[in-house]
ZAMARGU-4260 file (C-alpha; in steps of 0.2 Angstrom, whole numbers, plus 5000, padded with zeros to 4 digits):
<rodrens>
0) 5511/5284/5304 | 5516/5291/5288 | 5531/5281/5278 | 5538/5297/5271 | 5552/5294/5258
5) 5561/5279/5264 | 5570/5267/5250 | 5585/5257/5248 | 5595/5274/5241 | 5589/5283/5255
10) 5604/5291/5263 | 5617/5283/5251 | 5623/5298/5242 | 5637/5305/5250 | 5649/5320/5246
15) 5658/5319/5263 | 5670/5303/5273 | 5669/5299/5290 | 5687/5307/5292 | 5680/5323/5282
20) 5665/5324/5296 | 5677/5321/5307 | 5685/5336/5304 | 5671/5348/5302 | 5667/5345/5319
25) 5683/5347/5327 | 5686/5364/5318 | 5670/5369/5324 | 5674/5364/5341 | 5690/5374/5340
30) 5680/5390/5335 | 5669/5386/5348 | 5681/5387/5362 | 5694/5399/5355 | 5682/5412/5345
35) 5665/5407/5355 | 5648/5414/5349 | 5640/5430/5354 | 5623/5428/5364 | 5613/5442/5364
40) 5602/5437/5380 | 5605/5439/5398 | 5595/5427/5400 | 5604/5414/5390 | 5621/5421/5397
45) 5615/5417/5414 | 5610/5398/5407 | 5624/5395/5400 | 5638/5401/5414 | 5630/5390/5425
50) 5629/5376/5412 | 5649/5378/5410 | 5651/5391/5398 | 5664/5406/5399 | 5656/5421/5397
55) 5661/5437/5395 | 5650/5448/5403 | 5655/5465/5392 | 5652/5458/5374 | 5642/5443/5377
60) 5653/5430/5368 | 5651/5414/5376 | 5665/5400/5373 | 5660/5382/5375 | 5672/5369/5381
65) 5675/5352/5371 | 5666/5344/5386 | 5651/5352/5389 | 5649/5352/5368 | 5650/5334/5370
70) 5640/5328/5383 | 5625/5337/5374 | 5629/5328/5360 | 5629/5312/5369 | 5611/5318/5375
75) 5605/5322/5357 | 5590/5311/5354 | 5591/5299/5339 | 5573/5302/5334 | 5559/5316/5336
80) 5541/5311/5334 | 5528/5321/5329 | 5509/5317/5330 | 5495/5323/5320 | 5479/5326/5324
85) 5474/5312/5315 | 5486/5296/5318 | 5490/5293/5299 | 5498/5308/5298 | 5512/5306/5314
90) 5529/5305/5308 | 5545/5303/5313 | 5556/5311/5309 | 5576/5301/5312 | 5588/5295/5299
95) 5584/5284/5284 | 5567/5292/5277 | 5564/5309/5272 | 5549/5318/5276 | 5541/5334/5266
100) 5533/5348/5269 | 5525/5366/5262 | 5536/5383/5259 | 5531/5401/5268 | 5532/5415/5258
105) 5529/5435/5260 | 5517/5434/5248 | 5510/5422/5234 | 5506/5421/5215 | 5486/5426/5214
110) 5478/5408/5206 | 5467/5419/5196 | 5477/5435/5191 | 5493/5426/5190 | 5503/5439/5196
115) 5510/5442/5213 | 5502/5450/5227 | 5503/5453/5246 | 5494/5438/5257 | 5477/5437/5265
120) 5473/5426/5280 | 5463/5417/5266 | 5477/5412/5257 | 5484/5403/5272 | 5468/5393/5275
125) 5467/5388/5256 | 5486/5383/5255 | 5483/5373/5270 | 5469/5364/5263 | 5477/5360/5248
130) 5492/5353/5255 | 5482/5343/5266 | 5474/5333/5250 | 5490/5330/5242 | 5498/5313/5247
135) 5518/5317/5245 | 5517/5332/5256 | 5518/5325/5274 | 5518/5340/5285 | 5514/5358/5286
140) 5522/5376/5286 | 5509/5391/5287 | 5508/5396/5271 | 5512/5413/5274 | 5523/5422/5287
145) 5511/5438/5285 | 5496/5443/5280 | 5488/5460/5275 | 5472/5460/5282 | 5481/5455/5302
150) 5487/5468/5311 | 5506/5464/5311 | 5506/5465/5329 | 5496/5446/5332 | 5498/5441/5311
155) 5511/5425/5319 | 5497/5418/5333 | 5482/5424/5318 | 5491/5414/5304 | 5495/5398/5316
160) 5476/5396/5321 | 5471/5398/5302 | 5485/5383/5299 | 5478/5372/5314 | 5461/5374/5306
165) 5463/5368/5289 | 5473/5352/5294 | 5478/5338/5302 | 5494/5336/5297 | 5508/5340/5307
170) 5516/5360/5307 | 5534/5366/5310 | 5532/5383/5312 | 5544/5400/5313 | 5541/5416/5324
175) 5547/5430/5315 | 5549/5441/5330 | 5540/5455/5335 | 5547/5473/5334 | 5555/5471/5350
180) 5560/5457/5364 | 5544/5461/5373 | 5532/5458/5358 | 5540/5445/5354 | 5538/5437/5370
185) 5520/5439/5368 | 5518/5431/5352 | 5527/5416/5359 | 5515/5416/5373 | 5500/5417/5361
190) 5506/5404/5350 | 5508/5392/5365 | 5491/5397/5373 | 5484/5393/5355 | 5494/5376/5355
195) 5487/5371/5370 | 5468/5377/5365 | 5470/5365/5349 | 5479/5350/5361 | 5466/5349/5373
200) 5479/5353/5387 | 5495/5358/5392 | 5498/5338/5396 | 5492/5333/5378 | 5502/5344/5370
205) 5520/5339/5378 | 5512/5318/5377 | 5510/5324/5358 | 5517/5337/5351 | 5510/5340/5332
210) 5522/5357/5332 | 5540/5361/5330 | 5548/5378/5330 | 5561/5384/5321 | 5575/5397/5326
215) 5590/5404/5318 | 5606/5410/5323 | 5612/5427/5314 | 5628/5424/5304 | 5640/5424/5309
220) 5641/5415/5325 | 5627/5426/5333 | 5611/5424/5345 | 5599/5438/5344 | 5589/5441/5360
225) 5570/5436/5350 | 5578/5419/5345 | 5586/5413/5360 | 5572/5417/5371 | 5560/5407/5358
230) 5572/5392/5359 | 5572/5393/5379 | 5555/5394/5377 | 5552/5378/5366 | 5564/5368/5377
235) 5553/5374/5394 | 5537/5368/5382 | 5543/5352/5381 | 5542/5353/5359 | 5555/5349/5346
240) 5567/5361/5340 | 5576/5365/5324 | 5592/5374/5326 | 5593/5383/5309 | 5611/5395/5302
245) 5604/5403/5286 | 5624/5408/5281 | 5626/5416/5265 | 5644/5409/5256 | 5651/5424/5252
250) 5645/5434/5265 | 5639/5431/5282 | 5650/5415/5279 | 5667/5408/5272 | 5666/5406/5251
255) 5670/5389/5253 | 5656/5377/5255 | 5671/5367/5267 | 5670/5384/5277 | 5650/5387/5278
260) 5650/5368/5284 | 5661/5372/5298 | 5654/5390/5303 | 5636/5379/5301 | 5641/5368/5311
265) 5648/5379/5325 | 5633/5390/5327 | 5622/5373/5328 | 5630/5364/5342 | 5631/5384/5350
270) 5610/5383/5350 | 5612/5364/5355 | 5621/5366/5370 | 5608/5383/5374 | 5594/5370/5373
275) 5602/5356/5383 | 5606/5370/5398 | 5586/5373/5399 | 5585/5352/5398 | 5596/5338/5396
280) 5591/5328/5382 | 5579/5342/5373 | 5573/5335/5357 | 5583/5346/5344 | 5586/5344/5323
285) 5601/5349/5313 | 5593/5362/5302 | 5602/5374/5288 | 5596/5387/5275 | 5612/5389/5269
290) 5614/5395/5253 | 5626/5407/5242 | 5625/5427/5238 | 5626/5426/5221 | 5642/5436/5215
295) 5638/5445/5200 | 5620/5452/5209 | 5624/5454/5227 | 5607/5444/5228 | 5603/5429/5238
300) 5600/5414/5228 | 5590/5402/5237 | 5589/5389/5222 | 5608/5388/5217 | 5613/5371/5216
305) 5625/5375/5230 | 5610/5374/5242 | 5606/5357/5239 | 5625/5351/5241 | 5627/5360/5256
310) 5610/5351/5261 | 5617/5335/5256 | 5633/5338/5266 | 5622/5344/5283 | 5614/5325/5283
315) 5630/5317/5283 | 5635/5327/5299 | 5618/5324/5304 | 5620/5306/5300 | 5639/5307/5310
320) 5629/5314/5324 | 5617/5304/5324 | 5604/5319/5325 | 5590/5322/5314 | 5592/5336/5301
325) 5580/5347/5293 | 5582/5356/5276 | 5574/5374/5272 | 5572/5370/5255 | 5571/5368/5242
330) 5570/5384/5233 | 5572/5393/5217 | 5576/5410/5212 | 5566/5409/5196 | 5548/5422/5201
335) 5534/5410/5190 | 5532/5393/5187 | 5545/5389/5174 | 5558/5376/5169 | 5569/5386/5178
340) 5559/5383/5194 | 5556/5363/5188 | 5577/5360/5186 | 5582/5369/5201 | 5569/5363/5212
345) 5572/5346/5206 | 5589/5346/5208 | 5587/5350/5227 | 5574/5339/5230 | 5585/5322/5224
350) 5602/5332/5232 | 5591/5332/5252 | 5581/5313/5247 | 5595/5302/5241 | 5607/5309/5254
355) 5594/5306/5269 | 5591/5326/5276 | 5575/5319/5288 | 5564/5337/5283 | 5563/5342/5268
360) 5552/5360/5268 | 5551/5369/5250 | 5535/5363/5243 | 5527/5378/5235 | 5538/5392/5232
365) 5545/5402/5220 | 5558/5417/5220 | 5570/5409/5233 | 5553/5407/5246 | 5548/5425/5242
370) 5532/5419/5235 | 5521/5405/5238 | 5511/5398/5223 | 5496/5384/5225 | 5500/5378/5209
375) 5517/5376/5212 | 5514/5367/5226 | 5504/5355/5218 | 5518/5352/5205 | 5529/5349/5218
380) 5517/5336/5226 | 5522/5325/5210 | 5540/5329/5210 | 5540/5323/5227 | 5531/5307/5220
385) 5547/5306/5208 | 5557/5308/5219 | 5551/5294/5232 | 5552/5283/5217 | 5571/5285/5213
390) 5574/5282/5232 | 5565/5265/5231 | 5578/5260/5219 | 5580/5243/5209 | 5572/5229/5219
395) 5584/5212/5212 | 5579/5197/5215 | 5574/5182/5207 | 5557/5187/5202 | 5561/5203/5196
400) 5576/5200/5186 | 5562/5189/5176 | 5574/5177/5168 | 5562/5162/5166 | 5550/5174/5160
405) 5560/5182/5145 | 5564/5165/5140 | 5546/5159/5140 | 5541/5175/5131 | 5554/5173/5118
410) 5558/5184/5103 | 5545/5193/5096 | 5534/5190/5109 | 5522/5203/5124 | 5524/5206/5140
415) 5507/5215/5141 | 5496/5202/5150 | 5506/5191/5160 | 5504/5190/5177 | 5521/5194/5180
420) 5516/5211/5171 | 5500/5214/5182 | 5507/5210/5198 | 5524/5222/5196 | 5516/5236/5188
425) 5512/5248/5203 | 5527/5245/5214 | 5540/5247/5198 | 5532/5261/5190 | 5526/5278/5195
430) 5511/5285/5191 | 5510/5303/5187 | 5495/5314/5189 | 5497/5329/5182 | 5510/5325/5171
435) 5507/5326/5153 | 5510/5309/5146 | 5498/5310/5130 | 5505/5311/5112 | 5506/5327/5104
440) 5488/5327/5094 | 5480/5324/5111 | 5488/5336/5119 | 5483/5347/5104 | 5465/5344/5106
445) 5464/5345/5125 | 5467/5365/5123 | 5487/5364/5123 | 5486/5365/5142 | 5503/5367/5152
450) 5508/5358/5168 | 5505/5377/5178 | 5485/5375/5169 | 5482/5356/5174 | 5488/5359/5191
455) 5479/5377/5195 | 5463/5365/5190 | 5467/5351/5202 | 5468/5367/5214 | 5452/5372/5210
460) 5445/5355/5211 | 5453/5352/5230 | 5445/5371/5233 | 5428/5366/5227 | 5425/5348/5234
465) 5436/5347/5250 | 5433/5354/5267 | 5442/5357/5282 | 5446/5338/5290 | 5446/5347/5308
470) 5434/5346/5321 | 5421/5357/5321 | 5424/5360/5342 | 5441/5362/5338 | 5436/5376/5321
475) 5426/5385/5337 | 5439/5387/5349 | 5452/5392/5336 | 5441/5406/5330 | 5435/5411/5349
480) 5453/5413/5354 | 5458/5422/5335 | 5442/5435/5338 | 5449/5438/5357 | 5466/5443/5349
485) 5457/5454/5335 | 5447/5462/5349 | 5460/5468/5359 | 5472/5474/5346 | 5456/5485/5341
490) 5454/5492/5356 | 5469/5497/5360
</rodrens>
């Protein structure tokens, strides 16, 4: 299983008190009950009345009593495991460690024109196969949420099988929707077929899941048909769940980041108690891609630093909860690989790790997620690394503190071939790999490459030398079931 970042810091930053959770959740309650949420889904409406909901038939608003809020919550599973198809790569995913994973975009950053372009079903396989080399990113979203050589009608199932075929690792993954409730239902249906395909059986796949879907609510305080039926759906499948509002402060939600928390809140423990009325006990996560509309543009602004403190904030009431969360970041609104990208990004990244969100999924994006880049994604890999070593901390203890040490050293003396030196030296210091560490005349004559050229040649060497680490059986079906798909959308 994979450790994922887990330290002694991990979970210790905190913006909210116990008394200030406390309070999030019992306004949330309040506008649960009083306000309610409006579910767009007979379906769900049904679920929920019998569950113990009052529903109003005319305007779908649903209202959910303190109790039956509650008892889901008592319910709530404290951990969610997720296998890969190979054992080193299973996580799982609860409080105390932090667990990272690719971004999707709508299209991606050329690696050889540098500029930005629509997506190609290639694109997905060779963002998948990089991520599956680099050590810091532990699990997988498709690289793309569309491509331009899939008809739209079967891109979701299309993109999915070129995923499962370039790794091993792990997937969450996020259907779009089709163009109405019906094709939406269909896409869902392909999706699980392909699912079980790549398990080996319906069984295999509810023993061990390697997939989680996402759904999100519509802010404010609304369930869309398409995304209520994908969470029944998941819950009758027996895979995990994120429950994910995606407010905009400002707009779809209160200014205040107090306010978004709440509304947040609400509109997760809505989708919580939808999942427990298919199944008692459903294995759900905390999710949020909050963020702000940024005032002076009327643009979303997926890497304002408010992100990362609303992300920081969701694992505390994850952590009150005692629910796993999952963060859809982080992001940057810069559109190339700049310092802009490297602060903002980085900010998030430490805001998520040091205050315990359980899924962090950013890695690889520019332009708020807009765009996908390979060589960010690699660049993120070693912030990540960064990042696991801040949440390691200071180890104190006799040995480390070195007292007898410095006092047989003495002034003037080296440190440099000590045992103490050679013992210590790769659990106290990390050790980049694309990070330019060499003085200035190097760097000179080793043709004045920048972070973006030394990664897009550690993309090119992952491209070159690694292959898919899937089984050749499991390549075949996957593209058998892929070519049935193409075939019939052609003949239609």
């Amino acid at each position: 299983m994979q450790k994922g970042i887990k330290g002694y810091m991990s979970g210790r930053l905190c913006f909210l008190t116990k008394e200030d959770c406390k309070e999030i959740h019992d306004t949330s309650v309040d506008i649960l009950g009083e306000c309610g949420v409006k579910i767009e889904s007979e379906y769900a409406l049904d679920k929920l009345s019998d569950f113990g909901c009052i529903v109003n038939r005319k305007n779908s608003i649903v209202k959910f009593p303190k109790y039956v809020i509650d008892d889901c919550l008592r319910y709530a599973p404290r951990s969610i495991k997720l296998y890969g198809r190979a054992s080193k790569y299973d996580i799982k995913i609860e409080s105390g460690r932090t667990y990272t994973s690719t971004a999707s975009g709508y299209g991606i950053i050329d690696r050889n024109k540098k500029i930005a372009r629509d997506g190609i079903l290639n694109d997905v396989a060779e963002g998948t196969l990089v991520a599956e080399n680099l050590d810091n990113i532990h699990s997988v979203i498709p690289f793309l949420t569309g491509v331009h050589d899939v008809p739209s009608e079967i891109a979701s199932p299309i993109i999915l099988g070129e995923t499962f075929k370039n790794t091993n690792k792990t997937v969450e993954f996020y259907l779009t929707g089709g163009s109405n409730i019906s094709s939406t239902l269909k896409d869902m249906d392909n999706v699980i077929k392909l699912s079980k395909i790549v398990a080996g059986s319906t069984f295999e796949l509810r023993k061990k899941p390697f997939l989680m879907f996402l759904i999100s609510s519509i802010s404010p305080l609304t369930y869309t048909e398409d995304q209520s039926r994908i969470l029944f759906r998941t819950v009758e499948e027996g895979l995990p769940l994120v429950i994910m509002p995606a407010i905009l402060s400002g707009m779809t939600g209160p200014v205040t980041i107090a306010g978004t928390l709440v509304q947040s809140n609400a509109e997760f423990l809505a989708g919580l108690v939808m999942a427990n009325s298919m199944k008692k006990g459903a294995p759900v996560m905390y999710g949020h891609s909050n963020t702000i509309l940024d005032m002076h543009t009327g643009i979303y602004s997926g890497g304002a630093v408010e992100m990362g403190l609303i992300s920081a904030c969701i694992a505390q009431m994850g952590e009150y909860y005692d629910i796993p969360t999952n963060s859809y970041c982080p992001k940057s609104d810069s559109h190339i690989s700049d310092q802009q990208v490297g602060y903002e990004k980085a900010i998030q990244w430490i805001l998520g790790s040091l205050s315990g969100v359980s899924y962090l999924s950013g890695a690889g994006c520019v332009t708020s997620e807009s765009l996908v880049s390979l060589e960010q994604l690699v660049i993120d890999n070693e912030v990540i690394g960064m990042v696991n070593r801040v949440n390691d901390g200071i180890n104190i203890t006799e040995e480390t503190l070195a007292g007898d040490l410095i006092k047989y050293i003495g002034p003037g003396g080296n440190y440099m071939k000590t045992n103490h030196t050679t013992f210590w030296l790769n659990s106290e210091h990390f050790k980049p790999k694309i990070s330019q560490k060499d003085s200035y005349t190097q760097w000179l004559n080793n043709e004045e490459k920048d972070i973006v050229d030394v990664a897009a040649i550690n993309v090119e060497n992952i491209l070159e030398i690694e292959q898919s680490p899937v089984n050749n059986d499991v390549i075949k079906d996957i593209d058998n079931f892929q070519n049935e798909l193409l075939k019939n959308i052609n003949n239609i």
